[in-house]
C-alpha positions in Angstrom: 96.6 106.9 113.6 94.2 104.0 113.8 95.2 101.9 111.2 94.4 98.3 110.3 97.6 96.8 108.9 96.4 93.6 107.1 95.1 93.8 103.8 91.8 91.8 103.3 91.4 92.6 99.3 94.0 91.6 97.4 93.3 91.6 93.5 89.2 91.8 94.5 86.8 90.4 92.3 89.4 91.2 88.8 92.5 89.1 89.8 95.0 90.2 87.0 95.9 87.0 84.2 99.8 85.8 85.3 100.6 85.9 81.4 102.6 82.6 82.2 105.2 81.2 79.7 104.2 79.7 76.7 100.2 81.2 77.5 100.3 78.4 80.0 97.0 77.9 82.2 98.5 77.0 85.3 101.9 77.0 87.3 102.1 74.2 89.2 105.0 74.7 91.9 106.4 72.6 94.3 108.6 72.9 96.9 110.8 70.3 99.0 111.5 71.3 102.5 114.9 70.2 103.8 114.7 70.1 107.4 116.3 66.8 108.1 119.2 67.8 110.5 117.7 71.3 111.4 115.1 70.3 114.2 115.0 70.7 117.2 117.5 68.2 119.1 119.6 68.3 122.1 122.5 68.1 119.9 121.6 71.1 118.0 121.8 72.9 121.3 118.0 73.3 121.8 116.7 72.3 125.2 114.3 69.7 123.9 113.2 67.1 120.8 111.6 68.0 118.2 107.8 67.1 118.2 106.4 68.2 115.0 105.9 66.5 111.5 106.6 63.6 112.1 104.4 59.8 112.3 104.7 59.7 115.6 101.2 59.9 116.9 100.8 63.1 119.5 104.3 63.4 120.1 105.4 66.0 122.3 108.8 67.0 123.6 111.5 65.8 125.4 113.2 68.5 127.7 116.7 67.4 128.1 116.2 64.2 126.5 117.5 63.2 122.7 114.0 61.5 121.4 115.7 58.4 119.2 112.7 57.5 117.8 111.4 61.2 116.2 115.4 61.9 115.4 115.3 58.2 113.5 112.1 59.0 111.1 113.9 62.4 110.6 116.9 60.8 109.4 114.7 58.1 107.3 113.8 61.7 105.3 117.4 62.5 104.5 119.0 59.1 104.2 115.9 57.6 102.1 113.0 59.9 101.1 114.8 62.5 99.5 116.0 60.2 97.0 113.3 58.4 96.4 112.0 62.0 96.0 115.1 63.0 93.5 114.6 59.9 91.1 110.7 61.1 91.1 111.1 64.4 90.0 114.8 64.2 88.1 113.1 61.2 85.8 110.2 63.6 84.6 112.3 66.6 84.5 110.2 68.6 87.1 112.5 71.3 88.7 112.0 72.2 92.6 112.4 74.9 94.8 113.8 73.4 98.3 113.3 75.6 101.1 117.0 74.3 103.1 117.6 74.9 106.5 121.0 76.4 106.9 122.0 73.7 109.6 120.0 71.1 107.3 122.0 71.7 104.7 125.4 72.2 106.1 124.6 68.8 107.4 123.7 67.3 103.8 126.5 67.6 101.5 125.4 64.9 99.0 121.9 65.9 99.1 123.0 69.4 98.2 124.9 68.3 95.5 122.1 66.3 93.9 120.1 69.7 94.1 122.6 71.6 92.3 123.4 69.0 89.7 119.5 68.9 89.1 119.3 72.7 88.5 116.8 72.9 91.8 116.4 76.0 93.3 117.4 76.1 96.9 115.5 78.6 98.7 116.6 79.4 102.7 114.3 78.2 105.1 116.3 79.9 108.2 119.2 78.8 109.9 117.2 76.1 112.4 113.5 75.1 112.1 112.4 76.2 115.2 109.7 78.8 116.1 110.2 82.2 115.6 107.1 83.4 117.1 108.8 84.1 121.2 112.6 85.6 119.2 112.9 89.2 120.4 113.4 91.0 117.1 117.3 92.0 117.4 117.7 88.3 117.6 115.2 87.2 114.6 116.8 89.8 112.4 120.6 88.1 113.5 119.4 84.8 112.8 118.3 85.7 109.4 121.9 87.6 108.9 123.0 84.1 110.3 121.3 81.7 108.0 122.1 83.5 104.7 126.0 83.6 105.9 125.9 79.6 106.2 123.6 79.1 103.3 126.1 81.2 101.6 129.0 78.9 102.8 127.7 75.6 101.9 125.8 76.4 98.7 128.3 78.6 96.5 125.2 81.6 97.0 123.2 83.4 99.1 119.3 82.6 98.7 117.0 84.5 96.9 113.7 83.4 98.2 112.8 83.1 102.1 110.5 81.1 104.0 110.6 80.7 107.9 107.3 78.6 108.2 107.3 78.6 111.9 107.6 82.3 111.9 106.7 85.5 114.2 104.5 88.3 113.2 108.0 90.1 112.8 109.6 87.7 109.8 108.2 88.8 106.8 109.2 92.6 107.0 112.8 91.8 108.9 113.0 89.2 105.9 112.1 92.7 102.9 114.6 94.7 105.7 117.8 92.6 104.6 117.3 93.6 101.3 118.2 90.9 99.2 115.6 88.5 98.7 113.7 88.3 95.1 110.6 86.9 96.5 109.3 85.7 100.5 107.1 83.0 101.1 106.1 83.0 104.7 102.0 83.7 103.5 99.4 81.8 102.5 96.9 84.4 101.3 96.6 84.3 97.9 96.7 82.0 94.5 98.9 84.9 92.8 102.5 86.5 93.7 101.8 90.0 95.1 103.8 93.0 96.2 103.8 95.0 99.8 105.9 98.2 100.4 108.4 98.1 103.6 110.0 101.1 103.5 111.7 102.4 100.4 111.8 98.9 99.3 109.3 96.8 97.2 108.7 93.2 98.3 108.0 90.2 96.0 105.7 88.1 98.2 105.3 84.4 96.5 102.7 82.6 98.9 102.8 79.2 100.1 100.4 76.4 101.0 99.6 74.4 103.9 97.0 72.4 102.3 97.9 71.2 99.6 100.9 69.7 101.5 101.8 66.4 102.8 102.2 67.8 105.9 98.7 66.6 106.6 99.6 63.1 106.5 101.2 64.3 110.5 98.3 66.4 111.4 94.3 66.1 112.5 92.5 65.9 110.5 94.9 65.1 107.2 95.6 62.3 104.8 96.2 59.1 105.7 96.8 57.5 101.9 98.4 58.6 98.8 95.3 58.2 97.4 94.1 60.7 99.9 96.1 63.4 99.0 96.5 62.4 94.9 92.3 63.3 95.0 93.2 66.7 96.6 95.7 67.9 94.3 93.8 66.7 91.2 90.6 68.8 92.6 92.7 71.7 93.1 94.4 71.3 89.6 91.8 70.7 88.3 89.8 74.0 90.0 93.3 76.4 89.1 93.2 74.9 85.4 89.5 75.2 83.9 90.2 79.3 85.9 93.6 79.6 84.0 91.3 78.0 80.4 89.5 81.1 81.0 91.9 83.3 80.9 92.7 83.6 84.9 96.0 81.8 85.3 96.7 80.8 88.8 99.7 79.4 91.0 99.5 75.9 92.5 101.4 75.1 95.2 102.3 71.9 96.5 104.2 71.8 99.9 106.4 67.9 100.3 108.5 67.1 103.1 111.6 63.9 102.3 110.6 62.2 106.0 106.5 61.8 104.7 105.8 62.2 101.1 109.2 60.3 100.9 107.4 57.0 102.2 106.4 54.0 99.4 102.7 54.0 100.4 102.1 58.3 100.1 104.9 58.9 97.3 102.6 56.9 95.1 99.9 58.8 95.1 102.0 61.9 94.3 103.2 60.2 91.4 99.7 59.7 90.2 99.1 63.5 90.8 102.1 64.6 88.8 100.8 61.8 85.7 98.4 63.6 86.1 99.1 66.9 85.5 101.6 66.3 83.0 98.8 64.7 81.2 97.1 68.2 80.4 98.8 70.8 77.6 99.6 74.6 79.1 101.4 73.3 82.1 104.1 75.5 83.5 106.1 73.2 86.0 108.9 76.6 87.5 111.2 77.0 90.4 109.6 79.3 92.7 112.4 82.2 91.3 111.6 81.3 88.2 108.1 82.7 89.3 109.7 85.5 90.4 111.3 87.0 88.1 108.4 86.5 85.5 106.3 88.3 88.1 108.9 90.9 88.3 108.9 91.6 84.8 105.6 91.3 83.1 103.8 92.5 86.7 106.1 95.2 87.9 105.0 97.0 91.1 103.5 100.6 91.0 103.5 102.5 93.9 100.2 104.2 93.9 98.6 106.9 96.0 97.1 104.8 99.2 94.5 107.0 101.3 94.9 104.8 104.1 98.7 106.3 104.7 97.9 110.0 104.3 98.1 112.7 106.5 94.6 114.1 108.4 95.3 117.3 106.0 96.4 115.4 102.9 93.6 113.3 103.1 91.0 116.3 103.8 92.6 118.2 101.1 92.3 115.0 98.8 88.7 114.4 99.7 86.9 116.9 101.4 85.0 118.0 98.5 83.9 114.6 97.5 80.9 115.6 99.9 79.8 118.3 98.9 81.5 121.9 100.6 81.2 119.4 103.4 85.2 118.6 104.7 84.6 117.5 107.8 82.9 114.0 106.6 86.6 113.6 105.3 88.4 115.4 108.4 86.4 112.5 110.4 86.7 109.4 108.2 90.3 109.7 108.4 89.9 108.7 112.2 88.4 105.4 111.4 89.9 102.4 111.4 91.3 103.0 107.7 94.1 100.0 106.1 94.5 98.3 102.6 90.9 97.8 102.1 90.2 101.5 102.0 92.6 102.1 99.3 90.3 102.0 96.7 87.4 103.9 95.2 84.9 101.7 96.8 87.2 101.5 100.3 87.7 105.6 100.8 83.5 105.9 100.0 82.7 103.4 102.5 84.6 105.3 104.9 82.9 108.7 104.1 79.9 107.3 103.9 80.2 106.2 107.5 80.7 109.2 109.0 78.1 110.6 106.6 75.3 108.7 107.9 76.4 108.5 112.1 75.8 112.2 111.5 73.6 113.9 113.2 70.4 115.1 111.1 70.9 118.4 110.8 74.5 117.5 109.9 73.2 115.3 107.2 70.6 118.0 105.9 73.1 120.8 106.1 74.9 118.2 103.3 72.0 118.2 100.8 71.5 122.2 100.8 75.3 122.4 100.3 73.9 120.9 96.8 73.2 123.4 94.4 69.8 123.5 92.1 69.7 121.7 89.0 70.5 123.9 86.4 69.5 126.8 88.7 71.0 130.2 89.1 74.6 129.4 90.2 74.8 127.3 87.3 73.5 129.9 85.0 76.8 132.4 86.7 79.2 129.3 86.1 80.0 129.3 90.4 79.0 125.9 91.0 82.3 123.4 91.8 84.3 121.8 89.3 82.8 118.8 90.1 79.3 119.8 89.8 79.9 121.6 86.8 80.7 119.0 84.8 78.8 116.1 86.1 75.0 118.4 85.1 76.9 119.2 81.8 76.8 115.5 81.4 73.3 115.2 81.5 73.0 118.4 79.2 72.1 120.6 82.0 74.4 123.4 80.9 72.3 123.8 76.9 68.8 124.0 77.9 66.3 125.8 76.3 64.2 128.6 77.3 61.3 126.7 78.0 63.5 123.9 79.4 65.1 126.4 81.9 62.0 127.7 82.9 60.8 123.8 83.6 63.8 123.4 86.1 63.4 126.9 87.8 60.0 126.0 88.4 60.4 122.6 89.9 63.3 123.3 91.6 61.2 126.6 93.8 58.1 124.0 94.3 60.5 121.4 95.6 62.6 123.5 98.2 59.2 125.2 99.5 57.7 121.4 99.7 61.0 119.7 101.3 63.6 122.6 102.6 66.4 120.9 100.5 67.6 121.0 97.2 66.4 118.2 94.8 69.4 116.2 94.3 70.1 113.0 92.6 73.0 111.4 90.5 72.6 113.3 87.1 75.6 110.9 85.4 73.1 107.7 86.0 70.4 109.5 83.8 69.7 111.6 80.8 67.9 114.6 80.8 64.5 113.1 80.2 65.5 111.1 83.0 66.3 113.7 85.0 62.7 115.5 84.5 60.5 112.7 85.3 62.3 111.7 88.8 62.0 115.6 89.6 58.5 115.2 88.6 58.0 112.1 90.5 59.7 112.7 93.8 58.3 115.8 93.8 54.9 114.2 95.3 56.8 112.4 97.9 56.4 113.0 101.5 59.7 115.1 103.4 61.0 112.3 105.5 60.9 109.7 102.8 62.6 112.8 100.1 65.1 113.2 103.0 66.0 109.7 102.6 66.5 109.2 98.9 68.2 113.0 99.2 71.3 111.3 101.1 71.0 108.3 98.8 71.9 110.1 95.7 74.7 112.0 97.9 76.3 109.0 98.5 76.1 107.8 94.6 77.1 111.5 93.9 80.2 110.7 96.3 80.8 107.2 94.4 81.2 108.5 91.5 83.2 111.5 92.3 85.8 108.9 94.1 85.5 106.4 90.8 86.8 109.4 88.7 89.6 110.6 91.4 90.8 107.1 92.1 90.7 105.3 88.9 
């Protein structure tokens, strides 16, 4: 099967309303990353210093070598920052999620404390930070087995949410594999939680943010003030806020790391951010589980029927008619390159409609006389298809009168000696009046430019069909 694995649509143009707490219009979320203790270091038994995230300008690093400077602004993050950090948010009563890093942590006693006294959430952020990206999977999938064990050890209880960050294309489903995770973070594809199916099992996904994070004040281009990144956080509250007014609630993230945002001159500005915010009425401050299991609940997930994973037969069986008596169009769209975005209505007719017009002319005529007359003689012995049935009953076509009848034998005989193909068109988009004049109308038309309007109305014939079957 030729199947394209990422899913480009999402919630589409109708994102569904989060129904926050309390009818809030935004959830503003923030997370903490603890890494401070968990990079890359000689003495963590990694063969060089850590060179990312930091202030020291294009850093780079060290085989062999401890770095004293990079390990020094590190520990400014855990020694300084994060309490300058915890007196921030503790003092306005803002709970966190921190994504810890097992070796972090285990490293941080009276940090972690301070995180469970303040009712944080402490989310795993892996057992080192390191990349991901090069593990063979056997050992990704160990080292997630290994980082819950220790998280386990030195916070009383296994996570519940997951976020690698420097991940591998692997993470996310090894992460849904283990089993016992209520949401993972390592996306940044949406403003909503959303669901994907691995397996039997049905996978919160919470995304993150790596713009709206002070991450940027160590990368190019980024913020270099606090009143830098305060202005980008108010825009983007500000965006997310006036959607959420009109009934659209949305998630904000906001990404902070103790060894940057924990600095005088940037913390300021996200002090002003959070003034802010806290400023405005419908403001739902949660922990990222917190998110979680209010998605859970009000947005459960529904397995649904998905085109793009059926069999060739299942799928010809399931659409094969949607042309119509015409199943190879299906037979052959399920070879395209089918994934999420086909299944929908509007994905599985833009696949048939493909194959419908690569065909080859006589292909594409032998289509339109598959199309019985209007309100001809197979009508009149009730042998047209189901679906054909009832969409010229919706236009009346099944109760005309005598002279009506006669109207429609006549035109239809004048238009297949004239063009060689039924007339056809897309009775639902027209009443019966309707109907008559555009038979009346096309009637004078040359073949070639009939032939084209023909397979134009089969393919709105086709949308509607698929509208009905996949609503």
């Amino acid at each position: 099967m030729n199947r394209y694995p990422r899913n480009m649509l999402g919630y589409g143009a109708n994102p569904p309303d989060a129904a926050w707490p309390g009818g809030a219009k935004i959830a503003v979320q923030i997370v903490l990353n603890y890494e401070e203790g968990g990079e890359n270091s000689i003495l963590h038994g990694d063969a060089a210093s850590e060179a990312f995230l930091s202030d020291i300008a294009g850093a780079a690093p060290w085989p062999g070598q401890r770095h004293w400077n990079m390990e020094s602004i590190y520990e400014y993050g855990a020694r300084a920052g994060f309490w300058r950090l915890h007196r921030l948010f503790t003092a306005r009563d803002i709970p966190l999620t921190i994504y810890g890093v097992a070796t972090a942590l285990a490293r941080a006693p009276e940090q972690v404390a301070a995180m469970k006294a303040a009712g944080w959430e402490i989310a795993s952020h892996g057992l080192k930070w390191v990349e991901h990206k090069d593990m063979p999977e056997a050992e990704e999938r160990a080292a997630i087995a290994q980082a819950i064990r220790l998280h386990t050890e030195v916070v009383g209880e296994r996570p519940l949410g997951w976020y690698t960050g420097r991940c591998s294309a692997n993470t996310v489903r090894l992460a849904a594999e283990e089993g016992g995770f209520a949401y993972i973070s390592d996306t940044y594809d949406d403003d909503l939680p959303h669901w994907i199916e691995v397996g039997d099992r049905d996978q919160l996904i919470i995304p993150y943010t790596l713009e709206a994070n002070d991450m940027r004040f160590a990368t190019s281009p980024g913020w270099i003030t606090g009143e830098q990144f305060f202005t980008y956080l108010r825009d983007a509250f500000d965006v997310l806020y006036a959607e959420g007014a009109a009934g659209a609630a949305k998630m904000m993230s906001i990404g902070l790391h103790n060894r940057l945002i924990g600095r005088p001159g940037k913390i300021a500005g996200l002090s002003r951010f959070l003034d802010h915010a806290m400023a405005h009425e419908g403001v739902w401050f949660p922990r990222r589980l917190d998110i979680a299991r209010h998605w859970a609940r009000h947005h459960p997930h529904r397995r649904l029927e998905r085109p793009s994973a059926m069999s060739r037969d299942s799928f010809v069986a399931r659409f094969g008619g949607v042309f119509e008596h015409s199943p190879w169009i299906a037979d052959r769209a399920w070879g395209l390159e089918l994934g999420p975005a086909h299944d929908t209505p509007t994905g599985v007719h833009s696949a048939l409609c493909r194959i419908f017009r690569a065909a080859r002319p006589e292909e594409r005529l032998g289509v339109l006389k598959a199309h019985p007359d209007l309100a001809g003689k197979l009508a009149q012995a009730r042998r047209l298809t189901a679906d054909s049935t009832r969409e010229q009953a919706s236009a009346g076509l099944d109760a005309l009168t005598d002279a009506e009848r006669a109207r429609f034998e006549d035109l239809n005989a004048r238009y297949m000696e004239k063009h060689g193909f039924p007339f056809i068109i897309a009775v639902r988009d027209h009443d019966k009046a309707g109907i008559l004049a555009a038979f009346e109308r096309r009637l004078a038309n040359d073949s070639d430019a009939e032939f084209a309007e023909a397979c134009t109305q089969v393919e709105r014939i086709a949308e509607l069909r698929l509208k009905d079957m996949l609503a």
